[in-house]
GUSE-24659 format. One record per residue: residue in one letter; x, y, z of N, C-alpha, C in turn. Coordinates in nm, 4 decimals. Example, Ala and Ser with C-alpha at 12.3 -4.5 7.8 and 13.67 -1.06 7.14 Angstrom:
2
{"a"; {1.3190; -0.5690; 0.7800}; {1.2300; -0.4500; 0.7800}; {1.3200; -0.3300; 0.7800}}
{"s"; {1.2850; -0.2250; 0.7080}; {1.3670; -0.1060; 0.7140}; {1.2900; 0.0030; 0.7870}}
This chain:
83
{"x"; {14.4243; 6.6952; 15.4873}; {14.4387; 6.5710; 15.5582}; {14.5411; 6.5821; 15.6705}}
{"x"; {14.6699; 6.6468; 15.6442}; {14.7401; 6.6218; 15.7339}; {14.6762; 6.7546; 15.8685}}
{"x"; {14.5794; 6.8478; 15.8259}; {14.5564; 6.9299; 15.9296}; {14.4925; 6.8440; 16.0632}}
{"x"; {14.3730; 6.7299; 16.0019}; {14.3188; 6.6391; 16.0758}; {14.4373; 6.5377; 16.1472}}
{"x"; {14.5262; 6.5532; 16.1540}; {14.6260; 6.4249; 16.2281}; {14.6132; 6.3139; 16.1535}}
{"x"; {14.5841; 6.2881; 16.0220}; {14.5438; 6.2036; 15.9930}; {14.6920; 6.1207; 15.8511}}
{"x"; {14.7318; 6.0868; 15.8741}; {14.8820; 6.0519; 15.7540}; {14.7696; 6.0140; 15.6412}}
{"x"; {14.8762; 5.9642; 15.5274}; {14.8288; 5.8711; 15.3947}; {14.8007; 5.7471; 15.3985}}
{"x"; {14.8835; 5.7107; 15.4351}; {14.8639; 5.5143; 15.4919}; {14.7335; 5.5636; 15.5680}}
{"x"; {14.7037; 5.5826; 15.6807}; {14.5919; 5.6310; 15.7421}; {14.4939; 5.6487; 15.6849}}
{"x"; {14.4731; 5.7558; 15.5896}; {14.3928; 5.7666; 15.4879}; {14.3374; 5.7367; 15.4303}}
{"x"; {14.4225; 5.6422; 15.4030}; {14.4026; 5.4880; 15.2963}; {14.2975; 5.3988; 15.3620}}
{"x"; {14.3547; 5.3138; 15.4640}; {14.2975; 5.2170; 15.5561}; {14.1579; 5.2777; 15.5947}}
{"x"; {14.1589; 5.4192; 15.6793}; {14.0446; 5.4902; 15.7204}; {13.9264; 5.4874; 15.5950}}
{"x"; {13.9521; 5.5462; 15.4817}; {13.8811; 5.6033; 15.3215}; {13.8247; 5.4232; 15.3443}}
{"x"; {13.9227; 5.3113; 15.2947}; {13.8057; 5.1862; 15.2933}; {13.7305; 5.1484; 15.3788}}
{"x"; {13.7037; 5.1758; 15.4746}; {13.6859; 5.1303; 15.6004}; {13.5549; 5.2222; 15.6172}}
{"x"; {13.5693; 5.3385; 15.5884}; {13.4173; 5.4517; 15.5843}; {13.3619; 5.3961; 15.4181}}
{"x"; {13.4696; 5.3691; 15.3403}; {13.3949; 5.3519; 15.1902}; {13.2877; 5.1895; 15.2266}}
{"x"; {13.3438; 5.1055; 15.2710}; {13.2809; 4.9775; 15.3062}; {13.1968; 5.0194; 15.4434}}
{"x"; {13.2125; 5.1033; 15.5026}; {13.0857; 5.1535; 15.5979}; {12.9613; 5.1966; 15.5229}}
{"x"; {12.9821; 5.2861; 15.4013}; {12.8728; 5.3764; 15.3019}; {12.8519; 5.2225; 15.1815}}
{"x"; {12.9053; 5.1745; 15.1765}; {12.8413; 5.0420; 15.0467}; {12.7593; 4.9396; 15.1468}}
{"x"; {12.7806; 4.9113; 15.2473}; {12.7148; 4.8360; 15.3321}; {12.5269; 4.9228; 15.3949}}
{"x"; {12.5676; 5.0722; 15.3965}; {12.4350; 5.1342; 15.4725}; {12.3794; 5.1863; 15.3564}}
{"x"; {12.4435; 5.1889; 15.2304}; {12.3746; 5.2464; 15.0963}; {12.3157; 5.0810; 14.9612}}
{"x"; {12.3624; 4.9818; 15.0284}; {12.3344; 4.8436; 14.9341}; {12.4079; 4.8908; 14.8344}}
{"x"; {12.5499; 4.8814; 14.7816}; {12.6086; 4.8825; 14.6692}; {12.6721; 4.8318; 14.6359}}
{"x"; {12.7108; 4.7910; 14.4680}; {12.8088; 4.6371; 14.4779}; {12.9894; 4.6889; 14.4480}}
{"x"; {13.0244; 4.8071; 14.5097}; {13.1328; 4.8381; 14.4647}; {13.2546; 4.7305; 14.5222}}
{"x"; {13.3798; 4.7486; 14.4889}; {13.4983; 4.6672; 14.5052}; {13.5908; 4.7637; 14.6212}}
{"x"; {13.6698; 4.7063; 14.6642}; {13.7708; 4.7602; 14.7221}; {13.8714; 4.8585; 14.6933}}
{"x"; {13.9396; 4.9288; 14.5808}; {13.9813; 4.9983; 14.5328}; {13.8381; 5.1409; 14.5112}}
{"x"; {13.7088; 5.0630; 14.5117}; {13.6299; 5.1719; 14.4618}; {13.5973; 5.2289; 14.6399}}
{"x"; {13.5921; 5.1513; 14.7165}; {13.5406; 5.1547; 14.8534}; {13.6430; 5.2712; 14.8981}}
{"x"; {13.7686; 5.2825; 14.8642}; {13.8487; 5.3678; 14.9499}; {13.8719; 5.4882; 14.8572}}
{"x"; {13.8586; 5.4912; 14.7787}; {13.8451; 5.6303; 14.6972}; {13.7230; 5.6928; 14.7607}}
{"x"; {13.5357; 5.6366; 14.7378}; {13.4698; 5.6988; 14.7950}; {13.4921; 5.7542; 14.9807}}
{"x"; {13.5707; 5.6675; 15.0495}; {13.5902; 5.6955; 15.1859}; {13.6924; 5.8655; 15.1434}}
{"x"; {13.8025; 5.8365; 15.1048}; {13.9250; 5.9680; 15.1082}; {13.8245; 6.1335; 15.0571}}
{"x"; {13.7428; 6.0553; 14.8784}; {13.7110; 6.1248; 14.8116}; {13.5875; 6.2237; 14.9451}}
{"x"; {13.5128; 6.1481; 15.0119}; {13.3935; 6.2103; 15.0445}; {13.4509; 6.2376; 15.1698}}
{"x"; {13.5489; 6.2285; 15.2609}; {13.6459; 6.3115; 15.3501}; {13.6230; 6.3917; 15.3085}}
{"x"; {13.6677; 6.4099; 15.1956}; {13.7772; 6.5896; 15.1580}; {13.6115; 6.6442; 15.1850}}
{"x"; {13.4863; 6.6068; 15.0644}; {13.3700; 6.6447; 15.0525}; {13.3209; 6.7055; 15.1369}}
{"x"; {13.2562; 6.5841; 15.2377}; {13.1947; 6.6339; 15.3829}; {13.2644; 6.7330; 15.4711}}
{"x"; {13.4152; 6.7257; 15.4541}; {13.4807; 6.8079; 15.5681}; {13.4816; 6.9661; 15.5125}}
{"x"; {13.4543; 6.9705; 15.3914}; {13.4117; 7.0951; 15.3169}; {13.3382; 7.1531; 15.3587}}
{"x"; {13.1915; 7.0591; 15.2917}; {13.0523; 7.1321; 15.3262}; {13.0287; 7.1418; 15.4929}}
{"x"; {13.0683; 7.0547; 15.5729}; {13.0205; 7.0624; 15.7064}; {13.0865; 7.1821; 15.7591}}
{"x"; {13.2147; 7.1994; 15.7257}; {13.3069; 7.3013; 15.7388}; {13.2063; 7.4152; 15.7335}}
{"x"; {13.1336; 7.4513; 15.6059}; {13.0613; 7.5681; 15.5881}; {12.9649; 7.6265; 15.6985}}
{"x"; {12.9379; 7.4852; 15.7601}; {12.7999; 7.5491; 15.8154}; {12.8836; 7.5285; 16.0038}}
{"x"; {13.0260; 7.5207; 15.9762}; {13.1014; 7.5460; 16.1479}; {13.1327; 7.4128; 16.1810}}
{"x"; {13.1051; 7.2952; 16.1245}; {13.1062; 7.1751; 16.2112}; {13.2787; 7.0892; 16.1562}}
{"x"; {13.3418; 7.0952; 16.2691}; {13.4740; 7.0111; 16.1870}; {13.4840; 6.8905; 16.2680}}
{"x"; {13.5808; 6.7813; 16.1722}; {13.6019; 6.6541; 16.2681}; {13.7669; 6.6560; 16.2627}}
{"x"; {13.8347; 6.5909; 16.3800}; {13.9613; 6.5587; 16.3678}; {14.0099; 6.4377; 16.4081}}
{"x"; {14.1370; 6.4109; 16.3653}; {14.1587; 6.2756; 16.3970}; {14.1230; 6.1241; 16.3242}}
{"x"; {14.1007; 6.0419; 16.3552}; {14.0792; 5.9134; 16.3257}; {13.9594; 5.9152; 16.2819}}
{"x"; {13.8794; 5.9246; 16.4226}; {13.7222; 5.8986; 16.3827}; {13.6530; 6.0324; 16.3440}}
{"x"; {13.6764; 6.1044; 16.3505}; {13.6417; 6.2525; 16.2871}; {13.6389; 6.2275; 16.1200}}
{"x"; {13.7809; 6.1886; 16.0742}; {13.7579; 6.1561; 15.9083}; {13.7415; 6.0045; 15.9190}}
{"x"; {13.6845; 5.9545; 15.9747}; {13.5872; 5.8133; 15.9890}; {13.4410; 5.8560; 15.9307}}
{"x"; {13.4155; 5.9719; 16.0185}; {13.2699; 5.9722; 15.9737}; {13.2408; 6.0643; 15.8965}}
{"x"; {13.3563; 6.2133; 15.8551}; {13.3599; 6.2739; 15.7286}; {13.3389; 6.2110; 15.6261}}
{"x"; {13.4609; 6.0610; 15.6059}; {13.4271; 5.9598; 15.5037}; {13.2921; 5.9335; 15.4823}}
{"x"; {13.2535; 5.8575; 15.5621}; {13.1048; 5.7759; 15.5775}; {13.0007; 5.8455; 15.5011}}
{"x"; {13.0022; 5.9860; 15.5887}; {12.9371; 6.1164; 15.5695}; {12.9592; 6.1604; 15.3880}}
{"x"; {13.0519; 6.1892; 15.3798}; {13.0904; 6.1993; 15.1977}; {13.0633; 6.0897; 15.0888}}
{"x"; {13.0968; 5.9854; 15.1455}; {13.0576; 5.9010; 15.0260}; {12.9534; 5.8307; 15.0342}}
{"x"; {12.8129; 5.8329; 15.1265}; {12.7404; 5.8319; 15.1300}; {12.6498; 5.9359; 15.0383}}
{"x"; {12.6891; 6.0519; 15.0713}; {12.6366; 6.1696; 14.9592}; {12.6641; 6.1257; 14.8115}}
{"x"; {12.8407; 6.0869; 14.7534}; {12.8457; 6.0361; 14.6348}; {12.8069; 5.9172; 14.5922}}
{"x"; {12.7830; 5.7981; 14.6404}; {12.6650; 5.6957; 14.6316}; {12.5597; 5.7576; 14.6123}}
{"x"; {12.4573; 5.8419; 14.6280}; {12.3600; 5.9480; 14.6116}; {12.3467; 5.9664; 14.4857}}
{"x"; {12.4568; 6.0769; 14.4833}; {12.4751; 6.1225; 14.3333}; {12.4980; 6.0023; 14.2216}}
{"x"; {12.5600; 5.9604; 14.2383}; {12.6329; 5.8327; 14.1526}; {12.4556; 5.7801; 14.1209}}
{"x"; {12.4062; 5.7324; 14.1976}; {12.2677; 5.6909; 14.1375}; {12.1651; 5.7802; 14.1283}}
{"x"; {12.1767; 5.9123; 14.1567}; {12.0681; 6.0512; 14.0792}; {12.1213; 6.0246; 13.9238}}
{"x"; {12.2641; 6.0511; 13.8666}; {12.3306; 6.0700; 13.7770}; {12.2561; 5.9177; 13.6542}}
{"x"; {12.2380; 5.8424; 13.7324}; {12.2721; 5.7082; 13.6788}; {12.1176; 5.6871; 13.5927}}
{"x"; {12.0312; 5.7150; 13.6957}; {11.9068; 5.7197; 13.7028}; {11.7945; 5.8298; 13.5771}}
């Protein structure tokens, strides 16, 4: 996180903000505490796998849409798993 310019407070605010971006484009009834875990959690995720195949984001909107990008995938899973 901190390689992206990105602080904790930051993190924070950013992670709900992509987590309530991915519950809004995925229809899900999660809460606010759950919204910013999936945003931080699917950061780290996406900036992984995209990582693999060369693609990085930095900054604000870079882990804006890493988020989005990640916990969109774990909304995914979360209902493969569920299912």
């Amino acid at each position: 996180m901190d390689d992206q310019g990105v602080g904790w407070i930051a993190a924070i605010i950013i992670g709900g903000v992509a987590g309530w971006l991915a519950k809004q484009f995925m229809n899900t009834d999660t809460g606010l505490l759950m919204n910013i875990l999936l945003g931080i959690v699917g950061a780290a995720i996406a900036s992984a796998i995209l990582g693999m195949v060369g693609v990085t984001f930095a900054g604000w909107v870079g882990y804006l849409i890493a988020g989005f990008i990640g916990a969109c995938i774990l909304i995914a899973l979360g209902r493969m798993v569920r299912s």
